[in-house]
C-alpha positions as MATLAB code, in Angstrom:
seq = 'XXXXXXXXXXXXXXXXXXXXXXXXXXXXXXXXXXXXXXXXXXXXXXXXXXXXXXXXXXXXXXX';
ca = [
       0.000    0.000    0.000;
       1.435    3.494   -1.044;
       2.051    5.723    2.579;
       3.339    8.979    2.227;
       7.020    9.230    3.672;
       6.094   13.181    5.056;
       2.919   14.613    5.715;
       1.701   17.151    2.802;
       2.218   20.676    4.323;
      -1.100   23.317    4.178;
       0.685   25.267    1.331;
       1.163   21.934   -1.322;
      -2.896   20.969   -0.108;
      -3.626   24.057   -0.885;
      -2.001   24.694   -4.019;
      -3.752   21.011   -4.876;
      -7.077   22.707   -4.392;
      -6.388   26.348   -6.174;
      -8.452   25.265   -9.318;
     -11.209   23.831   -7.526;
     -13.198   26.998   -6.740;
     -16.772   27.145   -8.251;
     -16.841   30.191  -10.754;
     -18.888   32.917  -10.845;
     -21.661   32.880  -13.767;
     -21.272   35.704  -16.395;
     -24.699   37.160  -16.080;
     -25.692   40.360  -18.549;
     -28.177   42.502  -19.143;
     -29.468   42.023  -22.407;
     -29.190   45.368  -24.754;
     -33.045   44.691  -26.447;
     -35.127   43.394  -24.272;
     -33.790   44.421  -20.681;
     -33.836   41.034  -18.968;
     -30.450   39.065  -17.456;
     -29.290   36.365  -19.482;
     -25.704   34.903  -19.838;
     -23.206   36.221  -22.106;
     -22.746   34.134  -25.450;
     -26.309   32.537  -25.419;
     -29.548   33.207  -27.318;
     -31.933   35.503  -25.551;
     -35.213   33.103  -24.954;
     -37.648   36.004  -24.735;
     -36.807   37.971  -28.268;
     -34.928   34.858  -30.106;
     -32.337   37.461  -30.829;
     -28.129   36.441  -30.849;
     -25.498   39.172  -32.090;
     -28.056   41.388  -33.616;
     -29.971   38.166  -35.739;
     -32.913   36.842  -35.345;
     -32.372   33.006  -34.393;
     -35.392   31.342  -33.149;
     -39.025   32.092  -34.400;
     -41.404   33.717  -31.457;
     -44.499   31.456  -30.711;
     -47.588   33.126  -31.547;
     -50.439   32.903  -29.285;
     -52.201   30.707  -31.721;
     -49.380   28.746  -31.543;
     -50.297   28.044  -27.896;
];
């Protein structure tokens, strides 16, 4: 069975652990419609992505 010969100081353990932080999520507020959304995806509410229409808006017939 592998045993470490020394005991892993607090500095090494925490260098181990410097990448294991939980990120913080890029939220925007969009330029059209107001609303937050994150950075690099399609706006649900408007369909709109860099200025282009992408996905159709349901109707309320559509409903």
């Amino acid at each position: 069975m592998a045993v470490p010969k020394r005991k892993t100081s607090p500095s090494k353990r925490n260098m181990r652990r410097s990448h294991d932080s939980i990120s913080n999520i890029n939220i925007i507020e969009d330029k059209d419609s107001g609303e937050p959304r994150m950075s690099h995806r399609i706006d649900l509410s408007t369909g709109m992505y860099n200025g282009r229409q992408i996905l159709k808006q349901k109707s309320s017939k559509d409903k």
